[in-house]
C-alpha positions in Angstrom: 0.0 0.0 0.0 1.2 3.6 -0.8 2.0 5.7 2.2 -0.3 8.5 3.0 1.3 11.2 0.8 1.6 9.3 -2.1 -2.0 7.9 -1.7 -3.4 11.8 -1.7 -1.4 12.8 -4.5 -2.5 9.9 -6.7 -6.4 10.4 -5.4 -5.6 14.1 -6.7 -4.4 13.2 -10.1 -7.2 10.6 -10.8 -10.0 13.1 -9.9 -8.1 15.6 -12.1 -7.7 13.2 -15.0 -11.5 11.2 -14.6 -13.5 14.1 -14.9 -16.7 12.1 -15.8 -19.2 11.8 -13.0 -19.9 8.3 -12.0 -23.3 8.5 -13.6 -22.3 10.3 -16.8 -19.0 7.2 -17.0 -21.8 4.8 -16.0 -24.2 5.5 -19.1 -21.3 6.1 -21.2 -20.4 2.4 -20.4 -24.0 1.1 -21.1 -24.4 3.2 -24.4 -20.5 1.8 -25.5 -21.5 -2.0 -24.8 -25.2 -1.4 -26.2 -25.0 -3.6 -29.8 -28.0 -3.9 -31.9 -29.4 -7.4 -30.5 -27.7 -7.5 -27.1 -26.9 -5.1 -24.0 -25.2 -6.5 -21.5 -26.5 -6.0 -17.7 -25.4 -2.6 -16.5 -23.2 -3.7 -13.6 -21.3 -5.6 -16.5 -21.2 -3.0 -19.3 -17.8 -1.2 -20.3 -14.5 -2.8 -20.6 -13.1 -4.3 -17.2 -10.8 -1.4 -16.7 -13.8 1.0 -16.9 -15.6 -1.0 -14.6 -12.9 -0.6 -12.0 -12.6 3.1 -12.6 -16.5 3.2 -12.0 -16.5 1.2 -8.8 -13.4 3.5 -7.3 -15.4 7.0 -8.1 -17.9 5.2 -6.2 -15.2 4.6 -2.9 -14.0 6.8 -0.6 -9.7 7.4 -0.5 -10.0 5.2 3.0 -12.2 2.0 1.0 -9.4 1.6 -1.9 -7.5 -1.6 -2.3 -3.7 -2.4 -3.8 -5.7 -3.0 -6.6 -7.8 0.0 -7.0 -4.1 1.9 -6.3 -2.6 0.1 -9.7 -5.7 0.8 -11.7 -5.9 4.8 -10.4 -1.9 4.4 -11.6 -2.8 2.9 -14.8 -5.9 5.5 -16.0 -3.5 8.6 -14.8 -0.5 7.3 -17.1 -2.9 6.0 -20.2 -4.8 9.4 -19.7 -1.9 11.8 -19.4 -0.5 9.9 -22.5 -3.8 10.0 -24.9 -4.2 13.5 -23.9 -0.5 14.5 -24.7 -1.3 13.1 -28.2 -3.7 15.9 -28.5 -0.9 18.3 -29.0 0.3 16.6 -31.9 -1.1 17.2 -35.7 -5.0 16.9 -36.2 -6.6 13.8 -37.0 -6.7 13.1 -40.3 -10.2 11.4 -40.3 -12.9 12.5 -37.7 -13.0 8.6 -36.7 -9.5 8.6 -35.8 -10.6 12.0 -33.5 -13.5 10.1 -32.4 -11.8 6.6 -31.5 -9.7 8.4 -29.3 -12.0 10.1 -27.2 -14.1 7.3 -27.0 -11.2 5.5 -25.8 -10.6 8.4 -23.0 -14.2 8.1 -21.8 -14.1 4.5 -21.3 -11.2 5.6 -18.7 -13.7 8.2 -17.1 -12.1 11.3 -19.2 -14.0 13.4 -21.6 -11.9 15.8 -23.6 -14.2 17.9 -24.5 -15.5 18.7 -21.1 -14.3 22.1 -19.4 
């Protein structure tokens, strides 16, 4: 477990970097998995990595496990990096825009909110 200091900062940067509400990533998980037959339960929509980042917004800093730690880790990194590709050239399709920030939501980041 990360000591106290640590713990705070990282609890910092994933509310900075997951800027979805619980509800907004929660619907955003549902509408993702939704295919044109089938749509999976809610509590199992989204990839597993957006589940987890859905059950930590849900936690408070004292609830979180190692676990939750690795995965708050992992969406700061994968974030931080996805949104630092933003500086580079435009898209050259709107799909490629698009993939992208659908792959940042999944994470509980929408880069086109303020």
């Amino acid at each position: 477990m990360a000591d106290a200091l640590e713990l705070d900062a990282l609890w910092e940067d994933f509310h900075r970097v997951v800027n979805m509400t619980s509800a907004e990533l929660a619907a955003w998980l549902r509408v993702r998995d939704a295919h044109e037959e089938t749509e999976p339960l809610p509590e199992d929509a989204g990839s597993p990595t957006g589940q987890h980042v859905l059950s930590i917004l849900q936690k408070r800093r004292t609830d979180l496990t190692d676990d939750d730690i690795r995965v708050m880790h992992k969406v700061v990194d994968t974030v931080g990096d996805l949104v630092d590709m933003e500086d580079e050239p435009e898209p050259e399709t709107a799909s490629e825009d698009t993939g992208r920030r659908h792959r940042l939501m999944t994470l509980g980041h929408d880069p086109l909110k303020p």
